[in-house]
N, C-alpha and C positions, 0 to 999 in steps of 0.2 A: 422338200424339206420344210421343218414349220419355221418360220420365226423365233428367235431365241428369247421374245417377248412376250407370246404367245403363252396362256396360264396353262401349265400340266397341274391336276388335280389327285396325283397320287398322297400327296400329304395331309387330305380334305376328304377321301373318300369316305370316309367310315362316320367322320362326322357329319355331313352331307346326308347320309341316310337318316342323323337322328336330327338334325336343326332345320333340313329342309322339307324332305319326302315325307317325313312322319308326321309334320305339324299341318294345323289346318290351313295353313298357304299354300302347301305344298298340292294337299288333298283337291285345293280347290281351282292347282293348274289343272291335273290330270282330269279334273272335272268338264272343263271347259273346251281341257283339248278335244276330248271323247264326244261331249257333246256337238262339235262344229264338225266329226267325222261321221255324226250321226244325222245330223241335220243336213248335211251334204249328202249322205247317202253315198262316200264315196266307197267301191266295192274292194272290200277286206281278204275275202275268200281266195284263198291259192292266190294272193297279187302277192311278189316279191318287191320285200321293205327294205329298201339302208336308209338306217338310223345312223348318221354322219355327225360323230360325236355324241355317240348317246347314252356314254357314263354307262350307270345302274341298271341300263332300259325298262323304267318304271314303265313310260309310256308302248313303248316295243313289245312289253310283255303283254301288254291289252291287243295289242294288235293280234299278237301273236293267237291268242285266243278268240278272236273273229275268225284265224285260218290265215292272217300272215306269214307268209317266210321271209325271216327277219335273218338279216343281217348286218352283223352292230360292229361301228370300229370307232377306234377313242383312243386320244395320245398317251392315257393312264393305264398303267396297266392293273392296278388297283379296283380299278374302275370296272376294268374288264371282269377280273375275277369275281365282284359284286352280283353285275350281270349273268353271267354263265350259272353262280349258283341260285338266283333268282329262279330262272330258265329250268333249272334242273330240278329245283325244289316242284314247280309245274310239271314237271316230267315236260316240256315244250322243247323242241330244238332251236339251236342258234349258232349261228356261225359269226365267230369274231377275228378282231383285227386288232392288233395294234400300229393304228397310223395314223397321224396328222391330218386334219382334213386337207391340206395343203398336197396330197399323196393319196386322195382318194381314186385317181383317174387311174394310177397305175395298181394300186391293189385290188380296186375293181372294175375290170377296162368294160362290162357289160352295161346298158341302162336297166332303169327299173320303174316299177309300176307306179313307185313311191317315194319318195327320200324327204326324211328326217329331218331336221335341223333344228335344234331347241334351245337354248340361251349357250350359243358356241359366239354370236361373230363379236358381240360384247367384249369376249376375252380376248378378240386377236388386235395383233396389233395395224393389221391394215384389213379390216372387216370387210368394205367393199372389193375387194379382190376376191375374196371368196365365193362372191354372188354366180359369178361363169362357171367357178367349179362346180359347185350345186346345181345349176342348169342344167349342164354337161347330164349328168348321171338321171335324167330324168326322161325317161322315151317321150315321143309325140302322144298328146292323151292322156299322160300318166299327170302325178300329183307332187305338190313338194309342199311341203307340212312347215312353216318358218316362224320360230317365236325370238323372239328378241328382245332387249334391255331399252326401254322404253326412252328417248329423250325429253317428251313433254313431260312424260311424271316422274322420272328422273328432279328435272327442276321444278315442279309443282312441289315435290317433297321435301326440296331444300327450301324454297322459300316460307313452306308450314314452320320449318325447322328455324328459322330467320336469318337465312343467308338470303337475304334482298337482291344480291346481284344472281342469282339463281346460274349456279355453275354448270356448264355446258359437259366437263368431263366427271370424272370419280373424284371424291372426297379424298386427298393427295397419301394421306395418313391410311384410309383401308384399302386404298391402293398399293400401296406399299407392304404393306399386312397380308395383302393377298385375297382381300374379304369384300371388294368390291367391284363391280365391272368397270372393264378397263374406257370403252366407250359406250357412252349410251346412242343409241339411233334413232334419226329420223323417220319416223314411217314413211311417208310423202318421198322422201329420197331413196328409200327403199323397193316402194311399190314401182314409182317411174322404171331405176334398175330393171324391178322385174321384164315388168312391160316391154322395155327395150330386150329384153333376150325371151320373149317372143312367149309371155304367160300374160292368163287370167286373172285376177283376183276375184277370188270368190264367196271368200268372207275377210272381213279384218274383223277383227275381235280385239278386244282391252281387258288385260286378264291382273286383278288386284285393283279393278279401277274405285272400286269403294271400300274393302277391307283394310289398305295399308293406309288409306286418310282419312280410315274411322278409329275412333279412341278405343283403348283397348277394353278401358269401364263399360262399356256404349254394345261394342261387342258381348260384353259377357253379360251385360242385361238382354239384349235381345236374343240372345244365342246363335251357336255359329249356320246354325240352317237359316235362318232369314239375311245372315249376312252373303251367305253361300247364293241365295235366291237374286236376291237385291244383286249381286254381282257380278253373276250370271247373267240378268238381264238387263244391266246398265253398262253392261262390257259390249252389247250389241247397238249401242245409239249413240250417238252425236251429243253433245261432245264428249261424253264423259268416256269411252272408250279413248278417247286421247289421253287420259289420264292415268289409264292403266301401269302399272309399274311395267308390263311387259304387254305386249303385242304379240298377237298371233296371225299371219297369215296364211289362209289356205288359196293355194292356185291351182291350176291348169297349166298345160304347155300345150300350147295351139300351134304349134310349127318348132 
């Protein structure tokens, strides 16, 4: 069962499509996810995908067209029906779910080549609990794709914004609203997790590490390809990938 704290996104879906996915934030996750599965080289073709929360499946739907078999479940079902006609508009197949990731063992008792996970553990209300579920579902070999709500630029952001004591949770007021993640995470606490339940890291990536603490003027003088550039390739180095509003890690499961 999910947590009764846990954010369902049926009331957000439609706006989601036009204030996230559409804008160049949005444009320049999908950018960077693709790019880290491209740079990895990890293999697309006929590998079966759960996308474990994966809403709209912007990114699922890229898979899908490397030769993914994708299958997508999400607590929304708004979400769902986004996705499907996504899917359908590609003429692509997909198979969905309506379940909690907290419920994904028993809707899909199979492992798989790949599993999904994209700014989900942010919303829940006990995040690291979810880290085993995720393992679970991932064969020996296979991959697991995890981007998450950043806590270094998280407070990097608040203190640009001049909150000095640089607050460790959500802004109490878009918490409430529904418009902001509920926890941000540590990477560092994240990756150990991983490591303990028996993965690799094989890229950490910082995804918004320069565009969201670049001024918007700054941006529109230099235009959004060189911001695109710049971000891309400062999301791969020290430190400023700790900056990233979100993190990406790509693993391995070695046993």
């Amino acid at each position: 069962m999910t947590d009764t704290s846990d954010r369902n996104f049926d009331d957000l879906a439609t706006r989601f499509s036009r204030t996230i996915y559409a804008t160049p934030r949005g444009q320049l996750r999908l950018m960077a996810l693709q790019q880290d599965f491209q740079d990895l080289a990890v293999p697309l073709n006929a590998s079966q995908v759960l996308d474990i929360g994966g809403g709209q499946g912007q990114f699922s739907l890229w898979l899908a067209r490397q030769g993914g078999n994708i299958s997508l479940c999400d607590i929304s079902r708004e979400m769902l029906t986004l996705a499907e006609d996504q899917f359908a508009a590609a003429e692509l197949a997909i198979y969905t779910q309506q379940v909690p990731l907290q419920s994904v063992s028993e809707a899909f008792p199979d492992d798989f080549d790949i599993v999904v996970n994209h700014a989900v553990l942010e919303w829940l209300e006990k995040p690291m609990e979810a880290l085993p579920l995720l393992a679970a579902k991932v064969r020996p070999g296979g991959y697991l794709s995890l981007m998450f709500y950043n806590l270094h630029g998280h407070q990097w952001r608040q203190l640009m914004n001049g909150r000095t004591h640089a607050p460790a949770s959500a802004n109490p007021r878009l918490r409430k609203e529904g418009n902001a993640p509920q926890h941000p995470l540590d990477p560092d606490e994240i990756e150990q997790s991983l490591r303990d339940l028996g993965f690799e890291l094989l890229r950490w990536r910082g995804i918004r590490c320069i565009h969201d603490h670049m001024h918007q003027k700054i941006r529109d003088r230099i235009g959004q390809d060189a911001v695109n550039r710049a971000d891309l390739e400062a999301g791969l180095q020290e430190p400023y990938r700790r900056l990233g509003r979100y993190v990406h890690f790509l693993l391995r499961k070695s046993r």
